[in-house]
Backbone as JSON Lines, residues from 0, in Angstrom:
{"i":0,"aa":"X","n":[-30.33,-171.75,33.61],"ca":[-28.9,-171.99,33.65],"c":[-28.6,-172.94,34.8]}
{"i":1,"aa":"X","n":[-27.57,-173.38,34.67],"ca":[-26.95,-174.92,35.78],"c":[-26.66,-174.32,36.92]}
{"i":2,"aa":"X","n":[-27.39,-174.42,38.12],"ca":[-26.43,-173.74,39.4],"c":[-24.87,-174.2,39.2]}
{"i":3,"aa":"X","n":[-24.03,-175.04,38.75],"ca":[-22.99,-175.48,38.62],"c":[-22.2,-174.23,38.35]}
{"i":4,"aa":"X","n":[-22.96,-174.55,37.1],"ca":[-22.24,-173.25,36.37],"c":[-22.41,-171.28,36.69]}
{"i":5,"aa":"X","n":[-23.57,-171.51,37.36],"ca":[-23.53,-170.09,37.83],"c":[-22.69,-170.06,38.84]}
{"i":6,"aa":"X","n":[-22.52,-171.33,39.56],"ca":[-21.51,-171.37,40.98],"c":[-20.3,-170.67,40.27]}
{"i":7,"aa":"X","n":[-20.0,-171.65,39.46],"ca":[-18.67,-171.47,39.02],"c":[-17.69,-169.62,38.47]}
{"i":8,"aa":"X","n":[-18.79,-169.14,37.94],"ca":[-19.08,-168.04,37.12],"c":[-18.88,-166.82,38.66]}
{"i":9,"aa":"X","n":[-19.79,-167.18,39.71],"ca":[-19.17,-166.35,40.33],"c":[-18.31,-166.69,41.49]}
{"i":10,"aa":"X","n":[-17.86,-167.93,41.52],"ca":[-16.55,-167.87,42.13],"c":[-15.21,-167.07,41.4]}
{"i":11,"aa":"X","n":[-15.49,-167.17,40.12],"ca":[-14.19,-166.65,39.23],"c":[-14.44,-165.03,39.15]}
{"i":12,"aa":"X","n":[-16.07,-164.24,39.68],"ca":[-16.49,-162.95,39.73],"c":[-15.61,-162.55,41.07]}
{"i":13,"aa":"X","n":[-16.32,-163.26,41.78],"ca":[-15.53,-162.71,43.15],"c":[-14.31,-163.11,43.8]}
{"i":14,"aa":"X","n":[-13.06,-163.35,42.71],"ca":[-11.86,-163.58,42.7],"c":[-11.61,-162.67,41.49]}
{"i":15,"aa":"X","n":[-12.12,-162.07,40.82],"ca":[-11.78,-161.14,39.34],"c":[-11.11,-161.65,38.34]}
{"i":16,"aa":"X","n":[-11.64,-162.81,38.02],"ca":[-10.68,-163.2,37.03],"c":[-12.02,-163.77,35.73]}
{"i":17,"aa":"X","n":[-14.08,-163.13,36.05],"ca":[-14.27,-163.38,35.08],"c":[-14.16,-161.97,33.65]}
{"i":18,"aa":"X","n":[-14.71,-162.78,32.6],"ca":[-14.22,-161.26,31.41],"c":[-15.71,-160.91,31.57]}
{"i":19,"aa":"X","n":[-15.15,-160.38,30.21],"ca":[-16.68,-159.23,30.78],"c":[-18.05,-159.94,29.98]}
{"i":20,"aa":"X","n":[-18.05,-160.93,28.81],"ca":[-18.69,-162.22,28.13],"c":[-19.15,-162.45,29.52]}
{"i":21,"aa":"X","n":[-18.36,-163.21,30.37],"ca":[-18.92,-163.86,31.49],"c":[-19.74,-163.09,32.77]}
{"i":22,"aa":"X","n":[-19.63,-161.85,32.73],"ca":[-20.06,-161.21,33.4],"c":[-21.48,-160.88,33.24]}
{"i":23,"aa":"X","n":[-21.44,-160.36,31.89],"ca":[-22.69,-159.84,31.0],"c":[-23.75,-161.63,31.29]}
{"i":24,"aa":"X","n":[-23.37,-162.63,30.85],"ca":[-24.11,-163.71,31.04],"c":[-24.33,-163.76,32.79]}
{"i":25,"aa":"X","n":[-23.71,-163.35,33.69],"ca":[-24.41,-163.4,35.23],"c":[-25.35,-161.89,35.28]}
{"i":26,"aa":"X","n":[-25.41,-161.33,34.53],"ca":[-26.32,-159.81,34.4],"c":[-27.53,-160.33,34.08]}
{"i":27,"aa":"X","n":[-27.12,-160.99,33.4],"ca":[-28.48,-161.94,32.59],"c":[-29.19,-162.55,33.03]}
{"i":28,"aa":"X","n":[-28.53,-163.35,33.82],"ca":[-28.99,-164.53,34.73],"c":[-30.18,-163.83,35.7]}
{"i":29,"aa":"X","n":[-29.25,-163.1,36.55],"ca":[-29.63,-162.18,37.32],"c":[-30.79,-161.49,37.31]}
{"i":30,"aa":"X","n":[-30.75,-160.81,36.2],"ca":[-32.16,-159.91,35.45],"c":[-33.54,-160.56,36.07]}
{"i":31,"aa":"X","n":[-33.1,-161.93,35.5],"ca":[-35.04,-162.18,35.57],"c":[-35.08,-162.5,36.79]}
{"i":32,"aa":"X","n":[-36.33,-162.84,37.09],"ca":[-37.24,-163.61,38.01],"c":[-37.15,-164.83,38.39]}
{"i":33,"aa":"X","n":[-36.61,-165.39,38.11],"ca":[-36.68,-166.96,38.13],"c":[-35.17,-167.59,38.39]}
{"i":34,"aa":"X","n":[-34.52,-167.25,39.54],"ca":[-33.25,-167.89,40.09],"c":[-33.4,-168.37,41.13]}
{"i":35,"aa":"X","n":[-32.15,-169.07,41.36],"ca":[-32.46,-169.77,42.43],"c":[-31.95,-169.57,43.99]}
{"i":36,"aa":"X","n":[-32.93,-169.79,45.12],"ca":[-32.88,-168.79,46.52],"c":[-31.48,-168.77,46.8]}
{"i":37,"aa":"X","n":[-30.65,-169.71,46.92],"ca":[-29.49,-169.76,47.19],"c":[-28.36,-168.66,46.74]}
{"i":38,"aa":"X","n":[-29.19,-167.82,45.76],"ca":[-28.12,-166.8,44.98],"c":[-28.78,-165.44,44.72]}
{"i":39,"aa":"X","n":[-29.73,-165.4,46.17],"ca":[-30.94,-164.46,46.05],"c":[-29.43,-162.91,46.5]}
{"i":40,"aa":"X","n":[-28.36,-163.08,47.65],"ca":[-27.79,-162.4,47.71],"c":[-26.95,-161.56,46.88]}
{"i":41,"aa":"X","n":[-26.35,-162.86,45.63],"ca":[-25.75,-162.19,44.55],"c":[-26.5,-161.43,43.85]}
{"i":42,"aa":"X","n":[-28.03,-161.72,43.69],"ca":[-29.0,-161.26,42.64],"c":[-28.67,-159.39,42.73]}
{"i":43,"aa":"X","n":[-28.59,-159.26,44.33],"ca":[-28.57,-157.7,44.94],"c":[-27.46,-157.02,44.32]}
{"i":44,"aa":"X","n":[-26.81,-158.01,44.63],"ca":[-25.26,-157.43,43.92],"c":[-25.18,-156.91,42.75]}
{"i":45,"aa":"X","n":[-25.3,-157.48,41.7],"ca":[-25.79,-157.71,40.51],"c":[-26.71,-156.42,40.16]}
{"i":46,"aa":"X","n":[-27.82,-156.66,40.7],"ca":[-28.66,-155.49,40.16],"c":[-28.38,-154.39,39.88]}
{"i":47,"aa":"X","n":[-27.54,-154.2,41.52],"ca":[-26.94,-152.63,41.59],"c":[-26.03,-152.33,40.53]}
{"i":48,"aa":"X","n":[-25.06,-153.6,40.24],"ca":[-24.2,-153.03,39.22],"c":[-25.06,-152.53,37.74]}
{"i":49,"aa":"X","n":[-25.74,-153.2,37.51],"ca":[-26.97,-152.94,36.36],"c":[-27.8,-151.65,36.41]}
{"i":50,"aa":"X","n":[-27.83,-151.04,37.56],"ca":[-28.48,-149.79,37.91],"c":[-27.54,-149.09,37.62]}
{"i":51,"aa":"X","n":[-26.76,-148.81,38.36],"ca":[-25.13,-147.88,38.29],"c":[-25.13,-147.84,37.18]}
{"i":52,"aa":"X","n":[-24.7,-149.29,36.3],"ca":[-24.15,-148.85,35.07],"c":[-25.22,-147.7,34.01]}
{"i":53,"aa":"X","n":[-26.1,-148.03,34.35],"ca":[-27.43,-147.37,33.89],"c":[-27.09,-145.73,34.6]}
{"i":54,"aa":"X","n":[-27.12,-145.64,35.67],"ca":[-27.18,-144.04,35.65],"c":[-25.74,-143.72,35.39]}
{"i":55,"aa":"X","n":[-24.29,-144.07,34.69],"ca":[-23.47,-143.8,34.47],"c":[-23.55,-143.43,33.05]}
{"i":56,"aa":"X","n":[-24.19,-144.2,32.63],"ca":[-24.66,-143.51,31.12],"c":[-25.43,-142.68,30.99]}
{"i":57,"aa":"X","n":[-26.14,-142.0,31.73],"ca":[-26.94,-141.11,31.4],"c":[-26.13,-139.5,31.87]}
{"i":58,"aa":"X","n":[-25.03,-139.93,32.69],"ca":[-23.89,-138.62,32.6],"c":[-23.46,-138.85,31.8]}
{"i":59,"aa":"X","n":[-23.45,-137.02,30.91],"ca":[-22.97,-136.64,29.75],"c":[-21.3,-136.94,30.09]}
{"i":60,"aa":"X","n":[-20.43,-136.72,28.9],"ca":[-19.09,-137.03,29.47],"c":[-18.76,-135.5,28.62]}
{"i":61,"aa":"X","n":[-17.95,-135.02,29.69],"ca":[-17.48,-134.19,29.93],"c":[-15.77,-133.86,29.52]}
{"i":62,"aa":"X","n":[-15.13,-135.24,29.33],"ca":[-13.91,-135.4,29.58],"c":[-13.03,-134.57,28.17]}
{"i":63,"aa":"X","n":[-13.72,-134.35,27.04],"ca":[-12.99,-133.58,26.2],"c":[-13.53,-132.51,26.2]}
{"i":64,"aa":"X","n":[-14.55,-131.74,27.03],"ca":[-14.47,-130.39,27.83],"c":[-13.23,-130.04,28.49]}
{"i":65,"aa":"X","n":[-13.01,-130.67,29.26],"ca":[-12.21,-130.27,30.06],"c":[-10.54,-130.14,29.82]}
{"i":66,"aa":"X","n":[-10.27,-131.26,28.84],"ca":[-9.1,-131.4,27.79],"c":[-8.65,-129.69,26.99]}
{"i":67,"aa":"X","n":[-9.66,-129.63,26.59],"ca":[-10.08,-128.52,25.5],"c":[-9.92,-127.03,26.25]}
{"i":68,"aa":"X","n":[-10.34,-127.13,27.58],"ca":[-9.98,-125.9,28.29],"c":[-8.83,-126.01,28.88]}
{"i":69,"aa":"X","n":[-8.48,-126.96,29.57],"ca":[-6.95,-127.2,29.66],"c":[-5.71,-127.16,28.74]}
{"i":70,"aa":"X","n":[-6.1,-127.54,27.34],"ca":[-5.17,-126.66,26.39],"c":[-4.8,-125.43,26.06]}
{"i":71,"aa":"X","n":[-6.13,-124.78,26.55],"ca":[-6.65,-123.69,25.86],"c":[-6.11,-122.8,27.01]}
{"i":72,"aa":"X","n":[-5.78,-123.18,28.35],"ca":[-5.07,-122.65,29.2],"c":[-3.68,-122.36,29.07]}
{"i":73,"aa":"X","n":[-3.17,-122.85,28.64],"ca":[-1.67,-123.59,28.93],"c":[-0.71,-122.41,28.93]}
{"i":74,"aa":"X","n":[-1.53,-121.26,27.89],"ca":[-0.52,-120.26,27.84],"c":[-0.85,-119.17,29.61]}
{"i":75,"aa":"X","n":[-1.93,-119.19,29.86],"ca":[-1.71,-118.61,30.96],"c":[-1.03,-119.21,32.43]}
{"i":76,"aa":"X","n":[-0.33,-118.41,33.39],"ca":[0.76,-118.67,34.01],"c":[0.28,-118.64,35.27]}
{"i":77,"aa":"X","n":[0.34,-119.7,36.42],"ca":[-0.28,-119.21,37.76],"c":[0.54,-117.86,38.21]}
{"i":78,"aa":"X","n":[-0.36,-117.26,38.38],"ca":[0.76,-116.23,39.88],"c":[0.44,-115.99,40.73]}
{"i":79,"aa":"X","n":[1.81,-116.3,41.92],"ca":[1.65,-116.67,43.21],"c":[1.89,-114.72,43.21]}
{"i":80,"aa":"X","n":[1.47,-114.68,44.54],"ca":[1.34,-113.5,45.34],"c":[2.69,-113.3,46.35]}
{"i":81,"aa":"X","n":[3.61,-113.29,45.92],"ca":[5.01,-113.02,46.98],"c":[4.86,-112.11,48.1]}
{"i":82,"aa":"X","n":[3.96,-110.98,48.1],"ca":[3.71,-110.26,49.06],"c":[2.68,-110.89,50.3]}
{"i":83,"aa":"X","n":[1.75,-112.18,49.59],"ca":[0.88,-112.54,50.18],"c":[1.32,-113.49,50.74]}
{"i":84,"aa":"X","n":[2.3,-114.24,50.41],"ca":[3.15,-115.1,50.85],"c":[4.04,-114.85,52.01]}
{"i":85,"aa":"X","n":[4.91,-113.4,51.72],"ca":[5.25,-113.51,53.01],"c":[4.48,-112.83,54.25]}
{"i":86,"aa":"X","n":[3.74,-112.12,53.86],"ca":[2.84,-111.78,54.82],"c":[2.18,-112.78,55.94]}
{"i":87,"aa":"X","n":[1.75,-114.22,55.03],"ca":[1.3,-115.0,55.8],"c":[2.88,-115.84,56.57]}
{"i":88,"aa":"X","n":[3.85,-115.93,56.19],"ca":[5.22,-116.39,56.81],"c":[5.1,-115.46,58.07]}
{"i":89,"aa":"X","n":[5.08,-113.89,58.07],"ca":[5.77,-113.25,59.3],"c":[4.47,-113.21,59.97]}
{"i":90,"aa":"X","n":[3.25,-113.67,59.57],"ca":[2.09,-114.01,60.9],"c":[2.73,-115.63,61.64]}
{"i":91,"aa":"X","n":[2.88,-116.54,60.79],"ca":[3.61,-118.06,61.25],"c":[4.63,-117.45,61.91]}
{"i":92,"aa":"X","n":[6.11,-116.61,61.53],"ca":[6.95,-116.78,62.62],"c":[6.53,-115.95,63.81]}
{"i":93,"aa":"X","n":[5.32,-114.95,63.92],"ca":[5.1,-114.25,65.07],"c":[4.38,-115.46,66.22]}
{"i":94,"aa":"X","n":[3.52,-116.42,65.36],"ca":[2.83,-116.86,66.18],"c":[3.8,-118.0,67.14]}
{"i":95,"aa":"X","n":[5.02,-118.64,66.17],"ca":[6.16,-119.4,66.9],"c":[6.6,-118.58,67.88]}
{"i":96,"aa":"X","n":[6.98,-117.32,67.58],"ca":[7.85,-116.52,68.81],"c":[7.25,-116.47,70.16]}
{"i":97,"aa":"X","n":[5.75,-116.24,69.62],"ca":[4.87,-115.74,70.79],"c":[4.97,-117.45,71.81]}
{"i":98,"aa":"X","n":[4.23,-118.38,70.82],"ca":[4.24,-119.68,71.9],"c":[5.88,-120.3,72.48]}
{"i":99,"aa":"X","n":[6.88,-120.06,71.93],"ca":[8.15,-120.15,72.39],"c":[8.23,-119.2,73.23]}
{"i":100,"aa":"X","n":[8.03,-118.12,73.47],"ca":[7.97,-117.36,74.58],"c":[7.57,-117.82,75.34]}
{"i":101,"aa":"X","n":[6.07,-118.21,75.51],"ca":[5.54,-118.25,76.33],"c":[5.76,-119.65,77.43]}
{"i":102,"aa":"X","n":[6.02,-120.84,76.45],"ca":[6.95,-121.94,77.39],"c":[8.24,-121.41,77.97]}
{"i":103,"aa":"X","n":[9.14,-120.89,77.1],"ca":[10.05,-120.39,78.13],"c":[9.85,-119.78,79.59]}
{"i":104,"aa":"X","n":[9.11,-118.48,79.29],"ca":[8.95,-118.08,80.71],"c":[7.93,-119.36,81.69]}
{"i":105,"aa":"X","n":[6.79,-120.04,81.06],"ca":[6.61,-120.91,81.53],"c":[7.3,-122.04,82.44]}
{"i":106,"aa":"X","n":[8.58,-122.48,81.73],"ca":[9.34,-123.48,82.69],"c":[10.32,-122.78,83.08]}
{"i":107,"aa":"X","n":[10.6,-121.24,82.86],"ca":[11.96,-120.83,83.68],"c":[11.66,-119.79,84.52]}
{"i":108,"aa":"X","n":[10.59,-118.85,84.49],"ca":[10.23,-117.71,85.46],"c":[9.31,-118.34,86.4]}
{"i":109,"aa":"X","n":[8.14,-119.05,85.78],"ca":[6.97,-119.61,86.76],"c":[7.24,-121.25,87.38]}
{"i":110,"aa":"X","n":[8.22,-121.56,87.37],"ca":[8.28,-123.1,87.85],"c":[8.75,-122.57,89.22]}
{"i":111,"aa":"X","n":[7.99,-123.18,90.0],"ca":[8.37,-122.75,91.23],"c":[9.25,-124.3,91.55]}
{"i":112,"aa":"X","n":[9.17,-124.99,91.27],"ca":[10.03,-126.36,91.38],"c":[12.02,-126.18,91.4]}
{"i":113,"aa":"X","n":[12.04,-125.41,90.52],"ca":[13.23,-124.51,90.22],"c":[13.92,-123.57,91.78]}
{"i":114,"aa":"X","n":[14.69,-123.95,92.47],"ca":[14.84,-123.08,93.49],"c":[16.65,-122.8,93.19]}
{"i":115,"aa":"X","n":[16.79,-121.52,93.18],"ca":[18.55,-121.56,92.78],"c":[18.6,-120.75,94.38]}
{"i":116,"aa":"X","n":[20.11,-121.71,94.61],"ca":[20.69,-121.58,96.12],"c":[21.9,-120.75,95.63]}
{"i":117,"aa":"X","n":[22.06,-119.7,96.19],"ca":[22.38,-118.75,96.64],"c":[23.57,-119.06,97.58]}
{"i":118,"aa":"X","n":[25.07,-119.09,97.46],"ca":[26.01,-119.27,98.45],"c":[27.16,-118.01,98.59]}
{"i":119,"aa":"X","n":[27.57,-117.95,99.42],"ca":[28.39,-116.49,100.09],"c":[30.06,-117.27,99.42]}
{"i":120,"aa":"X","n":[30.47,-116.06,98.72],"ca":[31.74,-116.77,98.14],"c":[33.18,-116.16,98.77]}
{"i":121,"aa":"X","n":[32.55,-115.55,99.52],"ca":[33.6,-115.09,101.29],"c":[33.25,-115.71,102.06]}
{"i":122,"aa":"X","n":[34.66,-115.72,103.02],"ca":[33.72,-116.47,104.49],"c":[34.23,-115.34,105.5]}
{"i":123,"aa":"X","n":[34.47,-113.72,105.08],"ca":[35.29,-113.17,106.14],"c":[33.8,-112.03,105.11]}
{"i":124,"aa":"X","n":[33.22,-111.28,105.73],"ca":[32.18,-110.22,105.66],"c":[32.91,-108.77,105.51]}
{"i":125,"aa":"X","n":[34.14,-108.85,105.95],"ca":[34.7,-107.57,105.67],"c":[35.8,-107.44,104.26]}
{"i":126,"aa":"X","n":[36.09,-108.67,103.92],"ca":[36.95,-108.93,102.7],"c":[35.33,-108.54,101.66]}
{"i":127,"aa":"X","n":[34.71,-109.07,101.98],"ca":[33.47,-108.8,100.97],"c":[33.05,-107.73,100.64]}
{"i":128,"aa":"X","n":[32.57,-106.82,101.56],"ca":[32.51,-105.7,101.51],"c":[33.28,-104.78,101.22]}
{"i":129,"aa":"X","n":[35.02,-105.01,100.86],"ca":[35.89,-104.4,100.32],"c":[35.8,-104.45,98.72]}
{"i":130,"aa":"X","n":[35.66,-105.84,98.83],"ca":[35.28,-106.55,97.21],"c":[34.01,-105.65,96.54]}
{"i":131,"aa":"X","n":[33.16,-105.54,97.54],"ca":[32.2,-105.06,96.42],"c":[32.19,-103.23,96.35]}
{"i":132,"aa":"X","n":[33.03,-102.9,97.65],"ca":[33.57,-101.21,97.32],"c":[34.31,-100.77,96.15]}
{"i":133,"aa":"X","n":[35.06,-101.62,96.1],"ca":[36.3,-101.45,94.9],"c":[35.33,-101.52,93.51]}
{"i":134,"aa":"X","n":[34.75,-102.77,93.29],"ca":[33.69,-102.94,92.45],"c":[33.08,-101.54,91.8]}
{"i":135,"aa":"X","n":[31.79,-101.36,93.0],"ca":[31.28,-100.08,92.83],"c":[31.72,-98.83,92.38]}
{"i":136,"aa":"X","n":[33.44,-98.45,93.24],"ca":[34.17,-97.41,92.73],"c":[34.07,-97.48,91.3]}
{"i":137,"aa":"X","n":[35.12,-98.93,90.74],"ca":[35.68,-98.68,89.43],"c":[34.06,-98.15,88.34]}
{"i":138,"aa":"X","n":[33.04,-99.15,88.79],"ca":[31.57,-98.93,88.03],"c":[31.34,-97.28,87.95]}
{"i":139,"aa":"X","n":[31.71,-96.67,89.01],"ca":[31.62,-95.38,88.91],"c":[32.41,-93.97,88.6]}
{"i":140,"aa":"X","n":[33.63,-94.82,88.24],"ca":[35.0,-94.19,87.67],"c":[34.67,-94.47,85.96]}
{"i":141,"aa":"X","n":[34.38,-95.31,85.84],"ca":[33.83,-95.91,84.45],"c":[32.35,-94.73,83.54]}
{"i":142,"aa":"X","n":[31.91,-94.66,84.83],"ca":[30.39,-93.53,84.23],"c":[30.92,-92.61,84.21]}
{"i":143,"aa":"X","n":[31.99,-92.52,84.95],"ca":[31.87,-90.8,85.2],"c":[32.83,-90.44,83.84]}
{"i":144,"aa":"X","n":[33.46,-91.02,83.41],"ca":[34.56,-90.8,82.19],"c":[33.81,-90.99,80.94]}
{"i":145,"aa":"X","n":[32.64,-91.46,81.08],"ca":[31.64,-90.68,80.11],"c":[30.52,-90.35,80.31]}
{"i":146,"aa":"X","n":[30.59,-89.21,81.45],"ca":[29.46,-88.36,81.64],"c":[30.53,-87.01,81.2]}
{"i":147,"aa":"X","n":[31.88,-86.34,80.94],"ca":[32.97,-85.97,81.28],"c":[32.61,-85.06,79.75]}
{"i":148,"aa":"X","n":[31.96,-86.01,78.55],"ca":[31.5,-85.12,77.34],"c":[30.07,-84.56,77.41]}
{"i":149,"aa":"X","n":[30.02,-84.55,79.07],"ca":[28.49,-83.78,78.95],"c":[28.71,-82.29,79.31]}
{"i":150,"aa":"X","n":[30.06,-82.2,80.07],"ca":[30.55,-80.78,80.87],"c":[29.99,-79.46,79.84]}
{"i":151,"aa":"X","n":[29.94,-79.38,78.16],"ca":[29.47,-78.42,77.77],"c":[28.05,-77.95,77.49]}
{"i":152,"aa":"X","n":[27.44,-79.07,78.3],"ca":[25.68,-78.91,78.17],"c":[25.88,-78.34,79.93]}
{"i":153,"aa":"X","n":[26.35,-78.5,80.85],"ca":[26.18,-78.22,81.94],"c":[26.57,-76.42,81.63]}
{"i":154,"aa":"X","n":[27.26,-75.91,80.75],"ca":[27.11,-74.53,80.54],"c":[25.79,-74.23,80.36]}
{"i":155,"aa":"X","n":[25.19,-74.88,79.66],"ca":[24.13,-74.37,79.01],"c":[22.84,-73.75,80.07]}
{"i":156,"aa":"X","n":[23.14,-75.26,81.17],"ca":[22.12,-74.99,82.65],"c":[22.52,-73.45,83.2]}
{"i":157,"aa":"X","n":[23.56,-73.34,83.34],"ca":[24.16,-72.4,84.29],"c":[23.07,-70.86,83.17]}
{"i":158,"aa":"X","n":[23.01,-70.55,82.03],"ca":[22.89,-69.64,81.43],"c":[21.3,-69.64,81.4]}
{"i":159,"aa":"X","n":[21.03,-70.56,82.38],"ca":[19.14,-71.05,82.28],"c":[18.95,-70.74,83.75]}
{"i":160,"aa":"X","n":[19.6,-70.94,83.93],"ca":[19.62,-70.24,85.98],"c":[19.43,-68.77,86.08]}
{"i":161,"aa":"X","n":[20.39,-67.82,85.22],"ca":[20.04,-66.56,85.74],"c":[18.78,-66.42,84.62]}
{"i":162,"aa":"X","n":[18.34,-67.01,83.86],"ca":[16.61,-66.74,83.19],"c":[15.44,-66.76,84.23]}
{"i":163,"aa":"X","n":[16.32,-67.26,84.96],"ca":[15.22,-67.91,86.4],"c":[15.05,-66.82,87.49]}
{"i":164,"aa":"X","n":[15.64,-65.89,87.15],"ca":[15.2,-64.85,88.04],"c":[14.43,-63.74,87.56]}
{"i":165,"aa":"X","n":[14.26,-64.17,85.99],"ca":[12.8,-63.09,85.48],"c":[11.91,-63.81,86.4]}
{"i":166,"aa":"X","n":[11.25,-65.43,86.59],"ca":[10.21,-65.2,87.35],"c":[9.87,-64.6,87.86]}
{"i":167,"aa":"X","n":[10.65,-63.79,89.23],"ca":[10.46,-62.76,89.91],"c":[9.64,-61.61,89.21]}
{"i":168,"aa":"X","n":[10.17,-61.0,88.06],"ca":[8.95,-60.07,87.47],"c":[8.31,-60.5,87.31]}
{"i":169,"aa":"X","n":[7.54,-61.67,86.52],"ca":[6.49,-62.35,86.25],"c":[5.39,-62.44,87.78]}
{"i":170,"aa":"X","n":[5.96,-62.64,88.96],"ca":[5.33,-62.46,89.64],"c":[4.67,-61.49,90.8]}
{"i":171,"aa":"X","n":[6.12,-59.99,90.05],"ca":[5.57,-58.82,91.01],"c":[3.94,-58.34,89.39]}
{"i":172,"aa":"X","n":[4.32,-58.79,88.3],"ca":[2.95,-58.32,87.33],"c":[1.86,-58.8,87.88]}
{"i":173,"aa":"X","n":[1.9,-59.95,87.99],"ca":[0.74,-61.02,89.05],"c":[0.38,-60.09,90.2]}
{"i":174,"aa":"X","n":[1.21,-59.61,90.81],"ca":[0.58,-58.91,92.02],"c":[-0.35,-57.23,91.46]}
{"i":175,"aa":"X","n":[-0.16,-57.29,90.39],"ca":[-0.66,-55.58,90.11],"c":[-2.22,-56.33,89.04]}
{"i":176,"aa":"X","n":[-2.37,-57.3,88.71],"ca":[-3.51,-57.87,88.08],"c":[-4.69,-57.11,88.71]}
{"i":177,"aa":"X","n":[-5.47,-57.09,90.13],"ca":[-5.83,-56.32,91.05],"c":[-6.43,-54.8,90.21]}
{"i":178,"aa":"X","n":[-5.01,-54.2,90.58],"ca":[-4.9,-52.74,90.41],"c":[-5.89,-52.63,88.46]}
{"i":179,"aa":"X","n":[-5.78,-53.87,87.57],"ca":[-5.84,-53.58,86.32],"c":[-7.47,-54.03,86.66]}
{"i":180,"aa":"X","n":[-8.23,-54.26,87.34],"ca":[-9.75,-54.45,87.63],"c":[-10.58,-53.14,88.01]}
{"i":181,"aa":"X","n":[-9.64,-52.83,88.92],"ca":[-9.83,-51.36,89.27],"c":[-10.04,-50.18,87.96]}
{"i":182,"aa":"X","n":[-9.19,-50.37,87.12],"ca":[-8.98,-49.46,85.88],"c":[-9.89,-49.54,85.31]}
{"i":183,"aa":"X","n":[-10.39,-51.21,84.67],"ca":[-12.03,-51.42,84.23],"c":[-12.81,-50.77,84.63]}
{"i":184,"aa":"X","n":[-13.21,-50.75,86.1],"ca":[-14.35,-50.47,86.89],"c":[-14.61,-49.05,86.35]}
{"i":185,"aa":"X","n":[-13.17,-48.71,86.78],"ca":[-13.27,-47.03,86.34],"c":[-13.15,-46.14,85.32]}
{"i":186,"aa":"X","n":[-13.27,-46.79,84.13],"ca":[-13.65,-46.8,82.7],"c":[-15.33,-46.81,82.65]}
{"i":187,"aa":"X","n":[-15.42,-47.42,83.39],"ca":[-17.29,-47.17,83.48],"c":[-18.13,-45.9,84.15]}
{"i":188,"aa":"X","n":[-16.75,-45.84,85.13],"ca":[-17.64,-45.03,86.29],"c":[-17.52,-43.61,85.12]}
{"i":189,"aa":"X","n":[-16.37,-43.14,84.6],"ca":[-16.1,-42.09,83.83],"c":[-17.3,-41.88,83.2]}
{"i":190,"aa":"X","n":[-17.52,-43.05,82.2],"ca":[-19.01,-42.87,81.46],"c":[-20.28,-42.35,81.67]}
C-alpha cells in the first residue's frame, strides 16, 4: 500500500472521522510483516485493537440474561427498612450533638483567651449590700411560701420522734444478750 495513502487513512483515524471499510483496510495493512518503519508505532496501536477485538468475542454476551431477569423482577418491590433507617439517623444526630458539644465548650469554657471583666455596679458598698439583703430576703420569702404545703408531712416527723424512744428498749435487750449465754451454758451443765 502507498505510504500516502496509509498517511492519509490515519490522519482521518486519529481525528475519527475514518468508517469502519477504512479502518478494517489499516487492520490489514497492519497485520503483516512488511510495513514501513515510519509507522512501526501505529502498527502497536493497531494490533492491540485486533487483539481486544479478539478477546471481546470470545465473551459470551450476557446482555439478554440480564434483560430477562430484570423483567422477570419487576413485580418484586425494594424494601427499605424504616426502622433501620432511622436507627442509623439517631446514631448521625448523636454523633452531631456530641461534636457540637464538644466545640462549644471548646471555644467557650476552655479558651482561656476569653477573659470577662467583672465591674461593681455600686460605688457606695453599703447601698450594695442592702441591695443584695433585700434580694436574698424576697428569694427566701419566695421558698418559704412553697415549702408552707409541706407543714402536713412535718406531722408525720413529729409521730416518728416518739417511735424513737423504743430504741431505748432495743437497747436495755442488748444489755441482757449476756445473761441469754449463761442460760446455754446451763442447759448443758443440767445434762
Amino acid at each position: 500500500m502507498d505510504q500516502k495513502k496509509v498517511r492519509a487513512l490515519l490522519e482521518k483515524f486519529y481525528n475519527g472521522e475514518t468508517t469502519l471499510n477504512e479502518e478494517k483496510i489499516l487492520r490489514e495493512y497492519f497485520s503483516n510483516e512488511l510495513i514501513d518503519s515510519k509507522f512501526v508505532a501505529d502498527k502497536d496501536v493497531f494490533l492491540y485493537q485486533v487483539q481486544e477485538n479478539e478477546n471481546l468475542k470470545s465473551i459470551p454476551d450476557m446482555s439478554n440474561e440480564i434483560w430477562n431477569n430484570l423483567n422477570n423482577n419487576k413485580d418484586h418491590k425494594i424494601k427499605t427498612n424504616n426502622n433501620l433507617t432511622y436507627f442509623y439517623l439517631r446514631i448521625a444526630a448523636s454523633i452531631i450533638i456530641l461534636i457540637g458539644s464538644f466545640f462549644l465548650l471548646k471555644n467557650q469554657v476552655f479558651n482561656k483567651q476569653q477573659n470577662i471583666q467583672f465591674t461593681d455596679s455600686y460605688d457606695n458598698p453599703e447601698i450594695a449590700y442592702q441591695q443584695a439583703k433585700e434580694a436574698l430576703l424576697y428569694v427566701s420569702a419566695v421558698l418559704n411560701t412553697g415549702a408552707e404545703h409541706l407543714e402536713p408531712i412535718a406531722k408525720l416527723d413529729i409521730g416518728t420522734q416518739n417511735l424513737n424512744k423504743l430504741s431505748y428498749i432495743d437497747k436495755g435487750l442488748k444489755e441482757l444478750d449476756p445473761i441469754n449465754k449463761y442460760n446455754i451454758a446451763d442447759k448443758y451443765f443440767k445434762q
